[in-house]
N, C-alpha and C positions, 0 to 999 in steps of 0.2 A: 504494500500500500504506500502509495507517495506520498512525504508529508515535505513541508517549509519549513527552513531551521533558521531559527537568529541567533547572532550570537556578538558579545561586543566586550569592549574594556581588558583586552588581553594586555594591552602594554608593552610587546614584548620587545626585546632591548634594555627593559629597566634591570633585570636583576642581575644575579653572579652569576657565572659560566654554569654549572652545577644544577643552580635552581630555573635558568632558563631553558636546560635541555631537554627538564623535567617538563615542564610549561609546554613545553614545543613536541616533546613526543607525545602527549597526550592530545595535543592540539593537533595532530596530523591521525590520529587514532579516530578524533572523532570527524578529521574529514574522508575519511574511509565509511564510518558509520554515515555520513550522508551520502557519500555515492552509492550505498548500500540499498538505500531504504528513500530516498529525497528526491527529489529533483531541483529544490529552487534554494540558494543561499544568501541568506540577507546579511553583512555584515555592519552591526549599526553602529561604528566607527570606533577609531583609538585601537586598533588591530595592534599597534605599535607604536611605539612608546613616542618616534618621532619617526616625520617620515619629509623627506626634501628631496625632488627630485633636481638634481642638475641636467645638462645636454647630454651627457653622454653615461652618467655615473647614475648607481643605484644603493641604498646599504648594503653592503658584503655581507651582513650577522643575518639577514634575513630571507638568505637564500634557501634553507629548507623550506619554509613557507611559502616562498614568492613558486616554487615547482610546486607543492601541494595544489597552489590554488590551480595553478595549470592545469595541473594533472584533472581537476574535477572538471574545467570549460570543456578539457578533451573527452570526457565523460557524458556528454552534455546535460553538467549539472550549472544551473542559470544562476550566476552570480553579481547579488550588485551590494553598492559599497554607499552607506550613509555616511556623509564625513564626522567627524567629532572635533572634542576641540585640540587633539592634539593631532589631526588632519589637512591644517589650514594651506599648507602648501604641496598637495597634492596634486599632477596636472595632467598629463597626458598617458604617465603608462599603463595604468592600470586600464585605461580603455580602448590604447592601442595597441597595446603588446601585449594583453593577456585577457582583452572580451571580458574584463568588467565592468558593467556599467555603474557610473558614478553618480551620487544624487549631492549637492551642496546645501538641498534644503531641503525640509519634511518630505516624507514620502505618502501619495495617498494612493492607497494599490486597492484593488477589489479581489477576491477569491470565492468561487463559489457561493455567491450571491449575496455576499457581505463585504464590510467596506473598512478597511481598518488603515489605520495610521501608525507611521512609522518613523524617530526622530530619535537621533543620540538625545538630545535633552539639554544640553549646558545651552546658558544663558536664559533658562525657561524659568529661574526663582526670580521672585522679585527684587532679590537682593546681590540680584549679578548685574548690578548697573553696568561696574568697574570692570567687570569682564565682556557686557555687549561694546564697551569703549573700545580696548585690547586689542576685539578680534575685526573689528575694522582695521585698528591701525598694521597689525598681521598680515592682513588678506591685503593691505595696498598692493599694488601692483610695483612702485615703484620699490617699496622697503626688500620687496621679496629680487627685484633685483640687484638691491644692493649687497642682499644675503647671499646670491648667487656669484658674486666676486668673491666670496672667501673660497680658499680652497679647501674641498669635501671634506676630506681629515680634519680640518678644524675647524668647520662648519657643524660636522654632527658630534666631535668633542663638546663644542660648546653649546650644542641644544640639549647633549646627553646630559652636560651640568649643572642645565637650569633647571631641566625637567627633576634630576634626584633632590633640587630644593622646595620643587614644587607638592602642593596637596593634594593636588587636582585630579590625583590615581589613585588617591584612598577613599575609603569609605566614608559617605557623605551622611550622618545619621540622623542629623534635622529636616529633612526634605520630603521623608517619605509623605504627609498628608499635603503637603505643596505640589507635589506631583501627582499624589490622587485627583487634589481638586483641579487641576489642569488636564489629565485624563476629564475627567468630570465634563468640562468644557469642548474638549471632543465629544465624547458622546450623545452633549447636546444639539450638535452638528451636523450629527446623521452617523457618527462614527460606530459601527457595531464590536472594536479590538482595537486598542491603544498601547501599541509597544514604545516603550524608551528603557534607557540604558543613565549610562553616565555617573548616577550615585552609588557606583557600585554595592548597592545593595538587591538581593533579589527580592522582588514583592507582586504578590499577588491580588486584587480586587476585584471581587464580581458582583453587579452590581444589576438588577433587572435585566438578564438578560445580557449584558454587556461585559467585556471583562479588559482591565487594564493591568498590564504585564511590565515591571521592570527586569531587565534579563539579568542584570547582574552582571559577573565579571568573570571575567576566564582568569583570575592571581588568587583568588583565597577561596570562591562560592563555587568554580567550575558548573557553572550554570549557565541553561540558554533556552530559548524560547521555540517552541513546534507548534504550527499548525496543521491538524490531522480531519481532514471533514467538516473542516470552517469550525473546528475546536481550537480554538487558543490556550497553550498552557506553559506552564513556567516548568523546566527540567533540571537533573542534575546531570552529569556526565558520573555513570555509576564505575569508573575505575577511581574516582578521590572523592573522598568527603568530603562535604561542606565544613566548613567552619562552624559555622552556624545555620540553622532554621528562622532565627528569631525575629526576619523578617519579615515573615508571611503572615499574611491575616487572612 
């Protein structure tokens, strides 16, 4: 039976040699379990921890994954990619060279006669003024090519350094009813299934009939999101425990 897999907040690049291989062998386990069982792969952003594409250069540490994913378009398993926030300069390969389609802004897909929404999530609390500022100044066109003058080695040195000062990959633990009531506001919309990500925390809400899904993260929850017969549901990936449960309601 074919089912839609989501999945987001992997990071990967962030940790130690060690704990990342761990990360990534399970991570290439469960994209075997979608060519298995799937046909469609929604990645709803922050796959990795930073991602910069220059003219000719790609990250080297992300080569098992960048052929996984491959491996599944040759499959024809249909892969698209919601950016997040640690995506902003993302540009052309992924939908040149490897047939992923890329979305920069919410996604609204329909499935078997339902209508659901799909969004990494950052910038969506009210209290991410400081961050809606940021990621304009980011995405300029001009800043990114001024980023593009450094050379790659010490371009993702120093995104890799900002990022291990950043918070923005841990678990976000005051948001969960800010992002219900924002689901909420889709479903007032016509939305029937509201997926976001980005707090890494997993969370589930069902609510008349409607159900709003945070997938979680691929660093501590190994969680992700299946649609099976216009069922939406929150998943674990059963070769690692979760950390916790204590998301769920």
């Amino acid at each position: 039976m074919s089912r839609i897999f989501f999945i987001s907040d992997a990071h990967l690049g962030l940790e130690d040699e060690e704990r990342e291989r761990h990360r990534v062998d399970l991570l290439l386990k469960f994209f075997d379990h979608v060519a298995s069982c799937g046909h469609r792969l929604y990645i709803v952003g922050d796959l990795f921890d930073f991602w910069f594409e220059y003219r000719y250069v790609i990250p080297r540490r992300y080569f098992r994954v960048i052929c996984a994913l491959q491996n599944l378009i040759e499959q024809n398993i249909r892969i698209e990619y919601i950016t997040g926030n640690h995506d902003f300069w993302m540009e052309d390969f992924f939908e040149h060279d490897l047939g992923i389609r890329v979305h920069h802004q919410p996604l609204d897909m329909e499935y078997e006669g339902k209508r659901f929404y799909v969004a990494h999530g950052d910038g969506f609390a009210k209290s991410d003024v400081g961050y809606r500022v940021l990621k304009k100044i980011l995405r300029h066109r001009f800043n990114i090519h001024l980023y593009r003058l450094l050379h790659p080695d010490a371009g993702f040195r120093l995104a890799l350094f900002c990022s291990h000062l950043s918070r923005n990959h841990r678990e976000i633990k005051n948001r969960d009813e800010e992002y219900t009531q924002y689901a909420r506001a889709r479903f007032a919309e016509g939305f029937d299934g509201v997926v976001l990500a980005h707090t890494h925390r997993p969370h589930e809400v069902h609510e008349n009939g409607r159900i709003y899904v945070n997938i979680g993260d691929w660093m501590h929850h190994y969680s992700y999101g299946m649609l099976e017969e216009g069922r939406l549901s929150l998943e674990y990936w059963p070769e690692e425990s979760p950390v916790t449960h204590d998301a769920l309601s």
